[in-house]
C-alpha positions, 0 to 999 in steps of 0.5 A: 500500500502507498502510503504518499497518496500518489494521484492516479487519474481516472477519466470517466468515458460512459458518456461517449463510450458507454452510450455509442453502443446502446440503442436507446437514445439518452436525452441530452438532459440526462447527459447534463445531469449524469455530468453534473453527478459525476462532477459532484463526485469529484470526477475532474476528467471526462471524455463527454462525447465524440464527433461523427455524424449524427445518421451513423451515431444518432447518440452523439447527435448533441455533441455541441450541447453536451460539451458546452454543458460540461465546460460550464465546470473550470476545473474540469478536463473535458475531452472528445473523441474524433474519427477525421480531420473534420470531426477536429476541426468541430471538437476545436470549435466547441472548445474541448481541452483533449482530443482523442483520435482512434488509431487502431492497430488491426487492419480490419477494425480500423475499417470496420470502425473509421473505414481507414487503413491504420497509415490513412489513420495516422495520416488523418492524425498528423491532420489534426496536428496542424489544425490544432496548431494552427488554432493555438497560434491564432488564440488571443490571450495568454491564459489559452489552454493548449489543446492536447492531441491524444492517439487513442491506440486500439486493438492493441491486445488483440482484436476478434475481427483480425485475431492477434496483433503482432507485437511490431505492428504495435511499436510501428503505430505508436512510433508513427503516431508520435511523429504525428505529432501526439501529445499522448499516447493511450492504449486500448484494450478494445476487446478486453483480451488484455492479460496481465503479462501481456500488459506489462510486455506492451507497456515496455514495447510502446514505452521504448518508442514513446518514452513518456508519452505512454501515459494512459489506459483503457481496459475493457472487462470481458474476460474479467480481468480489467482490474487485475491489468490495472494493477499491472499497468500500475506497477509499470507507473502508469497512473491514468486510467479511463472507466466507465460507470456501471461498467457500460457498454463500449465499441459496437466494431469488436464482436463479442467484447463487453463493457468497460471497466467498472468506475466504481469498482476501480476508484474502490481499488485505487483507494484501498491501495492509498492512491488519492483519486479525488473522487468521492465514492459514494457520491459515485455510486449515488450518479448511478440514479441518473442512468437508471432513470434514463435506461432503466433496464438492459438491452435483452442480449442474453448472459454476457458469459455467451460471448466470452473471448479466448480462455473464456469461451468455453464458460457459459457451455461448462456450466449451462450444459444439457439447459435451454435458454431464451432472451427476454426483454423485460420493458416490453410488454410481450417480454414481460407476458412470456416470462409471467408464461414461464413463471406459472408453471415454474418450480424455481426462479432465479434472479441477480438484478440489481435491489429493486429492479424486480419490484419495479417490474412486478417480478418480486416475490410477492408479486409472483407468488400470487401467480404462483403459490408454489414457486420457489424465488431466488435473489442473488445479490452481491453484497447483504444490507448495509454500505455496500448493497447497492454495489455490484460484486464483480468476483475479482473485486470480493477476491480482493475485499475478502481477502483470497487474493492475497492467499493465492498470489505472491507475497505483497502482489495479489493475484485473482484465484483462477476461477470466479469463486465469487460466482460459483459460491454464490450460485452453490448457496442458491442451489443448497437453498432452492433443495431446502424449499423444495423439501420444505413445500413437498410437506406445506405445499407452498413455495418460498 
């Protein structure tokens, strides 16, 4: 544990990347407030929109709007994504303090995400540097804040449209990139493939082209090990990090990759490591409010085991074997009319919502209870009541909390145990239980 309480910076990005891959449109209210409540939270960095246009991203559509709301806040870092010379030039106009350009180093997800070539890609980057430039020496004033210039390097850690990326191609990027004329370099995880020795292999390969340059990364959470790269990533002095809020969805171009890592879950890692974040976390988890009264609920894609890359991809068959599974979406009506099909004939229902959710649906137990006298319910929370209940507990992060982690790795460098213990304890407990009840109605003739 630290004990100088050195900065780490974590750059909240739900804003952009969380909502570019969810259907329903966010209100530009609701992004307003969701920046207004991650800024109460003590949040200084946020990447708030991106400049493409509004028919391919109708998400983004009010990205003018949401950037003159956020830099309403002095002290905040506001910061937007761009694809093209163009998508700049607007970025420049609204007056954002950090742009992002998205160079990817696959082939075939540069194509498919900016219809470029990684070369064009730098070419375009290289672009941007002049505009940026020629700005700055047209800015009347001398308190002017230069525009940083950011290579966002995605795909760095493999991609699932081109397979993996070899490590020169990597190093060939980043070096182009810098002579581009970047500020920054960050590297992406976009399909969240990242390993932890991988991470630390790729750290030292760009660092050795990009010096310090090299100072930010963002991971994606599909393999479950987002975390436990951070702190890879951390160990290699790395000391910025982007997150998501809820951990929300990211890029639509990498098939089968899930959602960023969890803001909550990582400014509660860095603080228990004594790193000072400035942020407030249960004013963090509070922000939370804004995003299920804008999206209630989640879009009906099935279990996100199903889609599990690499040395995951065999989970949800292992332990949904010889079972049949359908995906319902429960804030329509015929959703909501199947399931209550299912529910009564069913001996068991099982549900990990987050508390409240299946109340406000009408799914609780009292409610179906009442369509089903014998029907067995089942609630998986992560935490019980008190401080915590409200949180998710993503297994790497309860590993850490109950301490597990510091039994299985090497002494002052905990290690996640090589299986979700979490999880599969919890569904075990359920399953005990669920034998309990069906014992107990065969004699009263009611469920519980």
């Amino acid at each position: 544990m630290s004990d100088t309480r050195e900065r780490v910076v974590v750059t909240e990005v739900g804003m952009r990347d969380g909502l570019q891959s969810i259907a329903r449109t966010m209100p530009t209210e609701f992004k307003r407030r969701w920046i207004d409540a991650t800024y109460a939270a003590g949040v200084r960095h946020m990447e708030v929109a991106s400049f493409v246009p509004a028919k391919l991203l109708p998400q983004m559509a009010d990205a003018d709007e949401v950037i003159a709301h956020a830099l309403g806040y002095e002290d905040l870092i506001v910061t937007a994504l761009v694809p093209n010379l163009k998508g700049a030039q607007r970025a420049l106009e609204a007056g954002v303090h950090r742009i992002v350009a998205p160079i990817s180093v696959s082939t075939a997800h540069s194509l498919a995400n900016v219809r470029r070539t990684p070369a064009e890609m730098i070419d375009a980057f290289a672009a941007m540097r002049e505009a940026i430039d020629s700005a700055a020496s047209h800015a009347s004033g001398a308190g002017a804040r230069p525009v940083q210039l950011i290579a966002g390097l995605s795909t760095v850690f493999g991609c699932t449209l081109q397979g993996a990326v070899p490590y020169d191609d990597i190093a060939a990027i980043a070096r182009d990139a810098v002579k581009a004329g970047a500020d920054v370099v960050a590297l992406g995880d976009t399909t969240g493939e990242a390993t932890p020795r991988q991470v630390g292999e790729i750290i030292q390969l760009v660092r050795d082209v990009a010096g310090e340059k090299l100072r930010s990364l963002h991971f994606h959470d599909t393999r479950g090990l987002g975390l436990a790269n951070t702190l890879i990533a951390l160990q290699h002095g790395i000391r910025e990090f982007d997150a998501s809020l809820a951990g929300l969805d990211g890029c639509p171009h990498a098939p089968g990759a899930t959602g960023n890592v969890n803001t909550e879950d990582l400014v509660f890692m860095l603080d228990s490591m004594g790193y000072e974040t400035g942020i407030d976390l249960t004013r963090l988890i509070a922000s939370r409010d804004v995003l299920a009264e804008a999206l209630p609920g989640a879009p009906p894609r099935g279990d996100g085991t199903r889609r599990l890359l690499g040395t995951g991809a065999g989970f949800f068959r292992t332990f949904n074997r010889n079972k049949k599974s359908v995906a319902l979406d429960l804030d329509s009506e015929a959703g909501l009319a199947a399931l209550h099909e299912l529910v009564d004939t069913a001996d068991v229902f099982v549900e990990n919502f987050k508390p409240g959710r299946m109340a406000s649906l009408g799914l609780d137990y009292a409610s179906l209870r009442e369509r089903n006298p014998k029907l067995i319910y089942v609630s998986h929370k992560g935490f019980l009541n008190g401080p915590y209940e409200h949180r998710l507990a993503l297994d790497e992060v309860v590993q850490m909390m109950a301490g597990l982690a510091y039994m299985t790795g090497p002494v002052g460098r905990p290690l996640r145990a090589g299986s979700s213990v979490n999880d599969i304890m919890g569904g075990m407990f359920g399953a005990i239980g669920v034998l309990a009840a069906l014992h107990e109605r065969h004699a009263s003739g009611r469920g519980k």
